[in-house]
PATI-892527 format. One line per 8 residues: number of its first residue (from 0); their letters; for each residue x, y, z of C-alpha. Coordinates in steps of 0.5 Angstrom, whole numbers, plus 2048, in hexadecimal, padded with zeros to 3 digits. Example, Ala and Ser with C-alpha at 12.3 -4.5 7.8 and 13.67 -1.06 7.14 Angstrom:
residues 2
0	as	819/7F7/810 ~ 81B/7FE/80E
END
This chain:
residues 457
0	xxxxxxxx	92D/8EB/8B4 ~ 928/8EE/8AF ~ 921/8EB/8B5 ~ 925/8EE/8BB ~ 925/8F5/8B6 ~ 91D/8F4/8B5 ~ 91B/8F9/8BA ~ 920/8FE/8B7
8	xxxxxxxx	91E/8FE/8B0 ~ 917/8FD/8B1 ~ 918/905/8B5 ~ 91D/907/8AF ~ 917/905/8AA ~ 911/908/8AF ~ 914/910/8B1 ~ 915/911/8AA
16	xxxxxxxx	90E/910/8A7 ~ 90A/913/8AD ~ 90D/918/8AB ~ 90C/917/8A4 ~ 905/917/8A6 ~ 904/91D/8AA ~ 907/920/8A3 ~ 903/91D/89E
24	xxxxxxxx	8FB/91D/89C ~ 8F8/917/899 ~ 8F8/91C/892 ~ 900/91D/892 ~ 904/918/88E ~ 908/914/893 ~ 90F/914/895 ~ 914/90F/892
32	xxxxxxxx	919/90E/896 ~ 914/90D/89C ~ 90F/908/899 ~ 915/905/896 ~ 916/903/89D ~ 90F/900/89F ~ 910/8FC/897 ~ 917/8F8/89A
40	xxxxxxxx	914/8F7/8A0 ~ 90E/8F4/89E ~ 912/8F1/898 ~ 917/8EE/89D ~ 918/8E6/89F ~ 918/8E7/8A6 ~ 910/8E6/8A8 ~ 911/8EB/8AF
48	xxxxxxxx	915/8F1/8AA ~ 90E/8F0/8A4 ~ 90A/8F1/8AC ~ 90D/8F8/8AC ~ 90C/8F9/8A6 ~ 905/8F7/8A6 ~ 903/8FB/8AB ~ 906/901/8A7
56	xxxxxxxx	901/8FF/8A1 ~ 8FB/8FF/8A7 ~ 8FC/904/8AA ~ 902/908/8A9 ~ 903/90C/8A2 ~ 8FD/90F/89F ~ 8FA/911/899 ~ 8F7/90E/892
64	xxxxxxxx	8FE/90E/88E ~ 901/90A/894 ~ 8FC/906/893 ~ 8FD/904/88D ~ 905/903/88E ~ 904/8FE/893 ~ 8FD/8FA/88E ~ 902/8FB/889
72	xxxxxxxx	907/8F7/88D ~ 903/8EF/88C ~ 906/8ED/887 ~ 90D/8ED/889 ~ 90C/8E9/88F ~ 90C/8E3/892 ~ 905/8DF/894 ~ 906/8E0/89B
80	xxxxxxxx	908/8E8/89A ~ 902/8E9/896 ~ 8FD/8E6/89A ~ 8FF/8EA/89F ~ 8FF/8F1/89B ~ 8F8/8EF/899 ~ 8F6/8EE/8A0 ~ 8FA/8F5/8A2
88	xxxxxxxx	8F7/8F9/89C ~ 8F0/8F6/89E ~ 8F2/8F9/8A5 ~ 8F5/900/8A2 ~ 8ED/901/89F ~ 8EE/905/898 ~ 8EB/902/892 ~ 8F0/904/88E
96	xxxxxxxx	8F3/8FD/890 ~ 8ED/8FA/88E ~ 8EE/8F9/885 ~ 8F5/8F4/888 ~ 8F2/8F1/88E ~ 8EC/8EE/888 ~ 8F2/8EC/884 ~ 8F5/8E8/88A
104	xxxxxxxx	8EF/8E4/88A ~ 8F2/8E1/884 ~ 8F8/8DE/887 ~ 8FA/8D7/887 ~ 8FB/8D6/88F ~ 8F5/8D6/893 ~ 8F8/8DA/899 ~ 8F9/8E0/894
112	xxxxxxxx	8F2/8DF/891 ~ 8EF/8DE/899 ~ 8F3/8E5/89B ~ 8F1/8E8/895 ~ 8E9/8E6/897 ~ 8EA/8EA/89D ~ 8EC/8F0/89A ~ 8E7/8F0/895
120	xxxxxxxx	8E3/8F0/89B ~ 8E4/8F6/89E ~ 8E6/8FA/898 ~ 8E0/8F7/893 ~ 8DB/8FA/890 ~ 8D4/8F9/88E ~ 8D7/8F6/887 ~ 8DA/8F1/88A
128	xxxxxxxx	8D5/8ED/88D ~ 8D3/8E8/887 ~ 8DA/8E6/888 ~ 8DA/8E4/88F ~ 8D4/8E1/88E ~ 8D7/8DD/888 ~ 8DD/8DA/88D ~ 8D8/8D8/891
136	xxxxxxxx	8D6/8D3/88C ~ 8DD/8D1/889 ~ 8E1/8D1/890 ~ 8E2/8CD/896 ~ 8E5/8CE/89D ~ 8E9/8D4/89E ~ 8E7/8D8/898 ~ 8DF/8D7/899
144	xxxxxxxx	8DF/8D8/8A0 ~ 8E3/8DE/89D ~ 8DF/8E0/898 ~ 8D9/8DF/89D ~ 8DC/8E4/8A3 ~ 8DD/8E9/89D ~ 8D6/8EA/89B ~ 8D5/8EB/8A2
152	xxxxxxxx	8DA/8F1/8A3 ~ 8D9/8F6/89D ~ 8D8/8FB/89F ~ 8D3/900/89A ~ 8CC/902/899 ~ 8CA/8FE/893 ~ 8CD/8F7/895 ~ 8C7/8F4/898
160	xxxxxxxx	8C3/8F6/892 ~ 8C9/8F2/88E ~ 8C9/8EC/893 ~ 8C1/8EB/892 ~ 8C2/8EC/88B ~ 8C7/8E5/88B ~ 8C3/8E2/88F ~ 8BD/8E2/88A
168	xxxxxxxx	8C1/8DF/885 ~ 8C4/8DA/88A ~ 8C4/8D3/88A ~ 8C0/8D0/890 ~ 8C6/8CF/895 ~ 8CA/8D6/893 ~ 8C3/8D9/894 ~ 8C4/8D6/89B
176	xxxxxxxx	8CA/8D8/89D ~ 8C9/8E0/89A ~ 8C3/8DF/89E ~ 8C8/8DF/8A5 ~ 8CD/8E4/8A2 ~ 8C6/8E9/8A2 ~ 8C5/8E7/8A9 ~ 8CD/8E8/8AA
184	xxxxxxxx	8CD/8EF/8A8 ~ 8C6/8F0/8AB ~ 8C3/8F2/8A6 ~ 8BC/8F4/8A7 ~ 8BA/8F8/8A0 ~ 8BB/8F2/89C ~ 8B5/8EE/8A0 ~ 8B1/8EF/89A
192	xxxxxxxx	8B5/8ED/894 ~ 8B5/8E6/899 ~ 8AD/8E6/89B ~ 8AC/8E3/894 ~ 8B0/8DD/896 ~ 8AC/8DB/89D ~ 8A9/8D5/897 ~ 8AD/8D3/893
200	xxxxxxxx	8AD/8CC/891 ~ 8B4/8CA/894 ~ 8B3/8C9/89B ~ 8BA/8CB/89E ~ 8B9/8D3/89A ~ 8B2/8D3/89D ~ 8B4/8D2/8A4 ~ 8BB/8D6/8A4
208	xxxxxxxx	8B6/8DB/8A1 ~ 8B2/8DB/8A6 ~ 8B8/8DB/8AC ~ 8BB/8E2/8A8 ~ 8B5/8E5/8A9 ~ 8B4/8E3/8B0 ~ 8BA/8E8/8B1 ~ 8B9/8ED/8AC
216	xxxxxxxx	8B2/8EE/8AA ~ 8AD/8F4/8AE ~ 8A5/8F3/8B0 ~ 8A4/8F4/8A8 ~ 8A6/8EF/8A6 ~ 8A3/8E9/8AB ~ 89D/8E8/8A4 ~ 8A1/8E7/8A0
224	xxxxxxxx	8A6/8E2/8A5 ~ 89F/8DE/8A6 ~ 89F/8DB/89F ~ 8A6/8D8/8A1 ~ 8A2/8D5/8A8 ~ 89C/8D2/8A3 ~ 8A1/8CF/89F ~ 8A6/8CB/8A4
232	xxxxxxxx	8A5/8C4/8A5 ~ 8A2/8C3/8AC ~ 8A7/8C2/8B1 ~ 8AE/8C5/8B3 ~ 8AE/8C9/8AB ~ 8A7/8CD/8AD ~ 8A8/8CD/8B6 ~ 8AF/8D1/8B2
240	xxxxxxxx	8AB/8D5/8AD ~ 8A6/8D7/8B3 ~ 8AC/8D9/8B8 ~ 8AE/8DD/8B2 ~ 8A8/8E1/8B2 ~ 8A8/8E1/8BA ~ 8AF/8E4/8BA ~ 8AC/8EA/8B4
248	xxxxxxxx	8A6/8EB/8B9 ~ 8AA/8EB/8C0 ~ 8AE/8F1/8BD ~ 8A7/8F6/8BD ~ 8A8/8F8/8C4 ~ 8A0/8FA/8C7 ~ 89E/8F2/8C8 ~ 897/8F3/8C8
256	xxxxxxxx	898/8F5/8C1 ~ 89D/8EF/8BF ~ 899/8EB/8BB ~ 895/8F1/8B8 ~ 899/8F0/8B0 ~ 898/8E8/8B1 ~ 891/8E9/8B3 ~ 88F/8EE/8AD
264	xxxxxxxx	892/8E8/8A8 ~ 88F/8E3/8AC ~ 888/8E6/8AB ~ 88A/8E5/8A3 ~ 88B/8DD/8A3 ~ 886/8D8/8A1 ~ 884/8D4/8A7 ~ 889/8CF/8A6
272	xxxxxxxx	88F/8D4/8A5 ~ 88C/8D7/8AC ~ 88C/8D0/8AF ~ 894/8CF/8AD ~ 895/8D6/8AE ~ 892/8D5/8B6 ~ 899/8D2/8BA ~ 89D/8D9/8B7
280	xxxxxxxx	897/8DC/8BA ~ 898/8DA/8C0 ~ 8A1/8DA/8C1 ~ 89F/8E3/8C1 ~ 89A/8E2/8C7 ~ 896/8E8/8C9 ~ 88F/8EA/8CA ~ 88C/8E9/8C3
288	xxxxxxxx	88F/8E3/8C1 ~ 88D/8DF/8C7 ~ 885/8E1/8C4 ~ 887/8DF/8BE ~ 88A/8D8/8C1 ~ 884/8D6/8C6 ~ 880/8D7/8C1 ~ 884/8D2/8BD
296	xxxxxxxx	883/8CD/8C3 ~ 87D/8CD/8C4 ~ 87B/8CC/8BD ~ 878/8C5/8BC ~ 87D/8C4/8B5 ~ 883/8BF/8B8 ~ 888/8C3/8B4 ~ 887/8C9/8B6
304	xxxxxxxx	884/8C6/8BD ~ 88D/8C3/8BD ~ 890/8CA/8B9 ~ 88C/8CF/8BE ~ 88F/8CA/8C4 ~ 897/8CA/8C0 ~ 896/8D1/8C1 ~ 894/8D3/8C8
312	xxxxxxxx	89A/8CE/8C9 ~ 89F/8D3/8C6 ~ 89C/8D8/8C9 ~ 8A2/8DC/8CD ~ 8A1/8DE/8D3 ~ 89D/8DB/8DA ~ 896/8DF/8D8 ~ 893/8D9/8D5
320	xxxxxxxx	895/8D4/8DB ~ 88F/8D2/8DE ~ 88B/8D2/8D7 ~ 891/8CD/8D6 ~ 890/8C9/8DC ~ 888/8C9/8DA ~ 88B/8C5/8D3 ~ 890/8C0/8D6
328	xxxxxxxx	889/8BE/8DB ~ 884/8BF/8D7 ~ 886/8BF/8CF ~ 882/8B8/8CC ~ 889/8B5/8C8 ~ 88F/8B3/8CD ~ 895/8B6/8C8 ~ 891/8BD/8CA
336	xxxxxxxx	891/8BC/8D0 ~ 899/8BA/8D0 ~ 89A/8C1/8CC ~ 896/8C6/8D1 ~ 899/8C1/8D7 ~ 8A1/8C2/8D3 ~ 89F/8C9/8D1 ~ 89D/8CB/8D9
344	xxxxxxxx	8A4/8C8/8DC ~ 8A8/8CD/8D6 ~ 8A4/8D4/8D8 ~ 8A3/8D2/8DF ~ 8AB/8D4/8E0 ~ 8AC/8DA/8DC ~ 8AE/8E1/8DF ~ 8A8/8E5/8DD
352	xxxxxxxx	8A7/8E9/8E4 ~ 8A3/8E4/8E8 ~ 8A8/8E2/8EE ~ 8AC/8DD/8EF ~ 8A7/8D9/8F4 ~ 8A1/8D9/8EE ~ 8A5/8D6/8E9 ~ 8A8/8D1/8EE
360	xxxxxxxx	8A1/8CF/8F1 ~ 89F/8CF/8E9 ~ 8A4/8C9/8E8 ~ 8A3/8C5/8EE ~ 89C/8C5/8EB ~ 89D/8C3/8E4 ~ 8A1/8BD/8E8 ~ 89B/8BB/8EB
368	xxxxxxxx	897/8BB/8E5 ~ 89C/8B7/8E0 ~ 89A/8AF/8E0 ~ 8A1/8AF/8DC ~ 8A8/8AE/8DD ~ 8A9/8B2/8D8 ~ 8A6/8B9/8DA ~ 8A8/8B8/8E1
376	xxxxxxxx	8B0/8B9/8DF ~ 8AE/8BE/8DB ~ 8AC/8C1/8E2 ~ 8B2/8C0/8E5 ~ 8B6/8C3/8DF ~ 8B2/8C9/8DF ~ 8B2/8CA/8E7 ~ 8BB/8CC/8E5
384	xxxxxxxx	8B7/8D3/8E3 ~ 8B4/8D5/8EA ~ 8BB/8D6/8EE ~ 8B8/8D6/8F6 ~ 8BA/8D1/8FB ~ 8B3/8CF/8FA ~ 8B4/8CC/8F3 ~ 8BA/8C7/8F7
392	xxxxxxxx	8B6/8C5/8FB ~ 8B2/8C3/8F6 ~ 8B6/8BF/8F2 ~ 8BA/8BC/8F8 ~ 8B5/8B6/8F9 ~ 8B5/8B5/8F2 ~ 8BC/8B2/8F2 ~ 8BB/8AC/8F6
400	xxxxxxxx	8B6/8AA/8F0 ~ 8B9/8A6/8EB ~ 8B4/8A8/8E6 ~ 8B6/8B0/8E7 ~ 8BC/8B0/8EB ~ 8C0/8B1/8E4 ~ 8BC/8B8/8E2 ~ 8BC/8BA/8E9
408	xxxxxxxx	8C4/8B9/8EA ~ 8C4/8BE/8E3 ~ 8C0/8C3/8E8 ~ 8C4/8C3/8EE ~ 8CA/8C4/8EA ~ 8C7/8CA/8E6 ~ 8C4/8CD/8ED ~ 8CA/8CD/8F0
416	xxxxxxxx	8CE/8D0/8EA ~ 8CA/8D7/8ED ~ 8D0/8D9/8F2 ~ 8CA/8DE/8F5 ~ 8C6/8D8/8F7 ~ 8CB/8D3/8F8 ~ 8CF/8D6/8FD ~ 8C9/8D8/902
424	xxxxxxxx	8C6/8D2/903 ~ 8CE/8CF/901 ~ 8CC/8CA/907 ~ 8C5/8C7/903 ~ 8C9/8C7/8FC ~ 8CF/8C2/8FF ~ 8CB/8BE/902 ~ 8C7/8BD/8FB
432	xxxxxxxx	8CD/8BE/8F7 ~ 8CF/8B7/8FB ~ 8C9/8B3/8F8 ~ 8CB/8B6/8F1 ~ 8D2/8B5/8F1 ~ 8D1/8AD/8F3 ~ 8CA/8AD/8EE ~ 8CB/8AF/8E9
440	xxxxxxxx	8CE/8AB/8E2 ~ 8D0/8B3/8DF ~ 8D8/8B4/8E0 ~ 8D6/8BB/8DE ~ 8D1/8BB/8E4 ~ 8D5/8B7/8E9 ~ 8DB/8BC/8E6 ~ 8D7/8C4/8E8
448	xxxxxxxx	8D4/8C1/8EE ~ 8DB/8BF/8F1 ~ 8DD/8C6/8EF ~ 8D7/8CA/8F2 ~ 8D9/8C7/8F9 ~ 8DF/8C9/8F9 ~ 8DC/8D0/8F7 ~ 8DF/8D0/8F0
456	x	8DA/8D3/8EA
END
């Protein structure tokens, strides 16, 4: 009886306190009789008579005083009630919740403490970051995920100030998760108290500090960023730090003038910083960069003969194909050769204006030019991004050779995807489809290839 009459109660509740709101300012005291009707419903047993209740605490009455009522309610509630009150006083937005949503914090039930953390998340203050910050090293799953989703929903002028200010005093893993809470609340004025971390001796702080500047950091900053780059290991932490500063300079928007704030810094290294410093140089690309980057080739030293090779392999964009080509056919060290040869395949497809027919024709070149298995496939992996019936035509010899069949069955698949180009030369597409379908070893690749002949996506 009582769930069939739900609907009506939930009315009953909801006439009076609209107009319960149109009567009363957020100054007014509230009305007892009708704030005791949303205190029964959320104080009820029945979890879908708390909802209605819930609902009015998100929404419904209004005012400070009101608020205060519902906040003073926590204590005489079950667990369940109180993490959903929480959870709605949060929602509700007035701070006057805030001193028993802290409170909460201190319950012995963790769903009431998680509840309370997303509260805290939305009506927090600045104050409250060392809190949250503390969590993040007292607790695990739920309340930590919590804590961390919090730090990243303050809502305040200050609070990026405050999260730097935590991370200072850190611990090196707490340092690397604020780091992710700053990238979160995209927040770019906190990229100079971060730039004195790019070197720091803990491997995992330097390159999560890099990687947060990558998205928060301006042209300014790419000096500072550089000793993060100096200080990387050689490998996958300093290809990583260089993109970081790649994606910093990609945000100036003339391209002839990218590379300028790295090239003012470069020309204050020492040699042996410049040498480093050389591929971060070429992932920016541009007209001054390449100067400085041919000189480095053409220099007898080896290792800035190998960094000026590196950095012309970074470059990205084709302007630097044919200096490529020379590289891969006349470069004294066969892994160069390699380098300029893979480096040419990778440009040699990319949209930059050139038509469909150049790059194509690019990629049909660095397949006669490759001596290894190796880079040939590359070929064939690349050819996916040019989407003419040229690119099949291509590729389809390619599956009747157990050397290439596997990579150029993944690239009749990924051809055929593209419905455009697939259903006007549906005739071709089938018949290659076929060989893959009988070829290929991929049940994923067998599976699209089925699909794309029957004209599903």
């Amino acid at each position: 009886m009582r769930k069939s009459n739900l609907s009506l109660w939930g009315v009953l509740c909801l006439a009076p306190l609209v107009v319960f709101n149109g009567r009363m300012s957020a100054a007014d005291e509230p009305d007892d009789e009708l704030v005791q009707m949303v205190v029964d419903l959320v104080s009820d047993k029945d979890a879908d008579m708390r909802a209605v209740g819930l609902q009015q605490v998100r929404e419904g009455a209004k005012g400070t005083a009101t608020t205060k009522r519902f906040a003073a309610l926590l204590p005489k509630l079950s667990p369940e009630a109180q993490a959903g009150l929480l959870v709605a006083l949060g929602q509700r937005g007035d701070d006057a919740a805030r001193p028993a949503v802290l409170e909460m914090l201190q319950s012995p039930r963790e769903p009431v403490r998680v509840a309370a953390l997303r509260a805290l998340g939305l009506l927090g203050k600045a104050t409250d970051v060392p809190l949250l910050v503390e969590l993040l090293t007292t607790t695990a799953g739920p309340e930590k995920a919590t804590a961390l989703a919090s730090l990243a929903q303050l809502n305040g002028a200050t609070i990026n100030a405050a999260v730097v200010a935590e991370l200072k005093r850190a611990k090196p893993k707490t340092r690397v998760e604020l780091f992710r809470v700053l990238a979160n609340r995209n927040a770019t004025d906190s990229a100079e108290g971060i730039l004195p971390l790019v070197d720091d001796a803990n491997v995992e702080v330097r390159k999560a500090a890099m990687a947060v500047l990558g998205q928060l950091a301006a042209p300014e900053h790419v000096p500072d960023m550089l000793r993060g780059v100096l200080k990387a290991e050689r490998g996958r932490e300093r290809e990583a730090a260089e993109k970081a500063v790649m994606f910093v300079c990609q945000r100036i928007k003339d391209t002839d003038k990218r590379a300028d704030p790295l090239l003012a810094a470069f020309a204050q290294r020492s040699k042996s910083e410049k040498t480093v410093l050389l591929p971060t140089l070429g992932r920016i690309g541009g007209c001054k960069a390449l100067k400085v980057v041919e000189a480095a080739i053409a220099e007898k030293n080896p290792k800035r003969h190998e960094a000026g090779v590196r950095a012309l392999c970074n470059w990205p964009d084709a302007s630097v194909v044919a200096k490529l080509i020379e590289l891969s056919q006349t470069d004294a060290k066969a892994s160069h050769r390699i380098q300029a040869l893979r480096a040419m395949i990778r440009v040699a497809a990319l949209r930059d204006g050139r038509s469909d027919v150049e790059r194509l024709n690019l990629l049909k070149k660095a397949m006669t030019m490759a001596t290894r298995d190796r880079e040939r496939n590359l070929v064939l992996k690349r050819v996916r991004a040019i989407r003419t019936i040229e690119s099949l035509r291509f590729v389809v010899p390619y599956l009747d050779n157990p050397t290439f069949a596997q990579g150029a069955c993944a690239t009749v698949v990924e051809l055929a995807h593209h419905k455009g180009l697939r259903e006007p030369n549906k005739a071709e597409f089938d018949e290659a489809l076929d060989v893959v379908i009988h070829t290929s070893k991929d049940p994923k690749v067998v599976d699209r290839a089925k699909r794309y002949q029957k004209g599903q996506t």
